[in-house]
C-alpha positions as CSV (number, residue, x, y, z in Angstrom):
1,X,-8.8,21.8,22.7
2,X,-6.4,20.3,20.3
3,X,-7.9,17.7,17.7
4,X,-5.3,14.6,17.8
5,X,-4.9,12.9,14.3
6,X,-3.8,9.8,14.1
7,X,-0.9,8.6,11.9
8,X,-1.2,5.6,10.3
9,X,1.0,3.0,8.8
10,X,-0.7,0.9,5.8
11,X,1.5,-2.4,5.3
12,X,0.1,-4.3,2.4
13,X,0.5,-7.9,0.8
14,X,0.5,-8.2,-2.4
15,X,0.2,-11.7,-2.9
16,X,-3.4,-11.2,-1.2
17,X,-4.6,-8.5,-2.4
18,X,-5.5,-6.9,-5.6
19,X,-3.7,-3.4,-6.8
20,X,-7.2,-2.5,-8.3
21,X,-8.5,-1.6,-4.8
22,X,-5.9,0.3,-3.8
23,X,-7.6,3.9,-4.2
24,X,-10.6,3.2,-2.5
25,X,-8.5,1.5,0.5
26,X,-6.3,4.7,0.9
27,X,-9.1,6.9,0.3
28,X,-11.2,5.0,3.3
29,X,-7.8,5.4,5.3
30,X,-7.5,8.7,4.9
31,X,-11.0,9.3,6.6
32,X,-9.3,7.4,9.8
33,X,-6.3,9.9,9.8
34,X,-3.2,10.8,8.1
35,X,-0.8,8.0,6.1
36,X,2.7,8.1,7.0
37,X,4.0,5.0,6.2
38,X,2.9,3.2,2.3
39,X,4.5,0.2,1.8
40,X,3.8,-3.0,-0.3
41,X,4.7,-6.7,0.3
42,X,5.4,-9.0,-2.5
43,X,7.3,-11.2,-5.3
44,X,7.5,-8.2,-7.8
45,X,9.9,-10.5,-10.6
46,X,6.6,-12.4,-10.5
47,X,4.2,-11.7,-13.2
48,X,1.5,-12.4,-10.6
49,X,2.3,-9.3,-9.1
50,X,2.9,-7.1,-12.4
51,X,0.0,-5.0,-11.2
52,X,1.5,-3.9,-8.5
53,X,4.4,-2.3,-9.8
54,X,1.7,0.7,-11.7
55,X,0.6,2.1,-8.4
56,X,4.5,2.5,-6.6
57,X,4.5,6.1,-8.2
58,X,1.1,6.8,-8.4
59,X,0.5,6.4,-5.1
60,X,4.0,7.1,-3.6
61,X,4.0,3.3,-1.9
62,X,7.4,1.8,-1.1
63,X,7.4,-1.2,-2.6
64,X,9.3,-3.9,-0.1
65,X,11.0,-6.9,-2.4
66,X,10.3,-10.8,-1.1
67,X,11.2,-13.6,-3.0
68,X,9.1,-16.2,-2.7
69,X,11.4,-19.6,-2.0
């Protein structure tokens, strides 16, 4: 019998959450199934969300520009 894995999306916003937990959140995830879709939410011209812009590469997330009006 054929073990189904799921595929998960992780859609992330930055201005509520902090980049530092983002290893431990993708490393619970990955427990769940597989991760096909990374992508981050968030102000990046901000210096709020300067953190942020560390893990893009590290952590291959597509980071997803929104200005904040």
């Amino acid at each position: 019998m054929e073990k189904k894995v799921l595929r998960l999306a992780v859609l992330i916003d930055a201005d509520n959450v902090s980049a530092s937990i983002i290893e431990g959140l993708l490393t619970e995830i990955a427990g769940i199934g597989d991760v096909s879709v990374k992508r981050v939410y968030g102000d990046f011209t901000s210096s709020y969300n300067n953190k942020w812009k560390d893990t893009f590469n590290k952590f291959a997330i597509k980071p997803m520009q929104q200005f904040a009006y």
